[in-house]
C-alpha positions in Angstrom: 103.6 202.5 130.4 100.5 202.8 132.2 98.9 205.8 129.6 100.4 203.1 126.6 98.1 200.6 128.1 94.9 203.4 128.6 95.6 204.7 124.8 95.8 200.8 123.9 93.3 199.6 125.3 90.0 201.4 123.2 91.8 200.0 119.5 92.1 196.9 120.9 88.4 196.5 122.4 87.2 197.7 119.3 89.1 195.0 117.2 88.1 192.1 118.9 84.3 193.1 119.0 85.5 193.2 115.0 86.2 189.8 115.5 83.2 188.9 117.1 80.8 190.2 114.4 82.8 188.2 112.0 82.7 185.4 113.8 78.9 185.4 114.4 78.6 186.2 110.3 80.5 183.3 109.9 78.6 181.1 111.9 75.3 182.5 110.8 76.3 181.2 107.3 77.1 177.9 108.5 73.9 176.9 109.8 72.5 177.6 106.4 75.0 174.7 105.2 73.8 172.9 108.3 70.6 173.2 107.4 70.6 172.6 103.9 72.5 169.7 104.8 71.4 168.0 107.6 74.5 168.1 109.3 76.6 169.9 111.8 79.5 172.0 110.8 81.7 169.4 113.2 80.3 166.3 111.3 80.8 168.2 108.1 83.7 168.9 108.8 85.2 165.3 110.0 83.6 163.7 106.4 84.9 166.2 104.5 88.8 166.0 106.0 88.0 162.2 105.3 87.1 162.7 101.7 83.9 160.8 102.8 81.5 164.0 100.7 82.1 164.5 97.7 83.6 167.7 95.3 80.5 169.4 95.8 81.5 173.1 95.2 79.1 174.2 98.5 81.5 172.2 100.5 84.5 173.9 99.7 82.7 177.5 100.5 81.7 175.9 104.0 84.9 174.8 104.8 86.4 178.0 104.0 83.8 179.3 106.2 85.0 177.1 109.3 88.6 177.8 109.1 87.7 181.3 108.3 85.8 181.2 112.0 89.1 179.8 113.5 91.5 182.2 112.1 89.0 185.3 113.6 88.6 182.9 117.2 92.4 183.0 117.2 93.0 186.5 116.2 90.1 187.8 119.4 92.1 185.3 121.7 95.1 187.1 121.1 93.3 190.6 121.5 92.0 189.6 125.1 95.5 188.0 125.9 96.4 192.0 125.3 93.8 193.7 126.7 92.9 191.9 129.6 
């Protein structure tokens, strides 16, 4: 079990600094929302659940942007819960 773990371990280190980068992309693109906007990505995204915002088509890329940075958070949880 213990050479499973060792040959394990470098794919898996690898994948969630995969994650990491995308996560930073992510975010890096959101403050460009944030800034355009004058607003943070959390009170963006509060109005825009609430339909408070509008159709703009911009606020349906920076949603996707958010929930694209929770699906790669959850995914690099579940790598450490492996490899650590």
């Amino acid at each position: 079990m213990l050479n499973k773990n060792i040959e394990l371990a470098e794919p898996i280190a690898r994948e969630e600094a995969v994650c990491h980068l995308a996560v930073d992309e992510l975010k890096h693109r959101c403050r460009t929302f944030e800034r355009r906007y004058h607003i943070s990505s959390s009170r963006f995204s509060k109005a825009f659940e609430k339909g408070t915002l509008g159709d703009e088509e911009a606020f349906f890329e920076w949603k996707a942007l958010l929930e694209g940075i929770a699906s790669w958070s959850r995914i690099k949880r579940s790598l450490k819960k492996l490899h650590h």
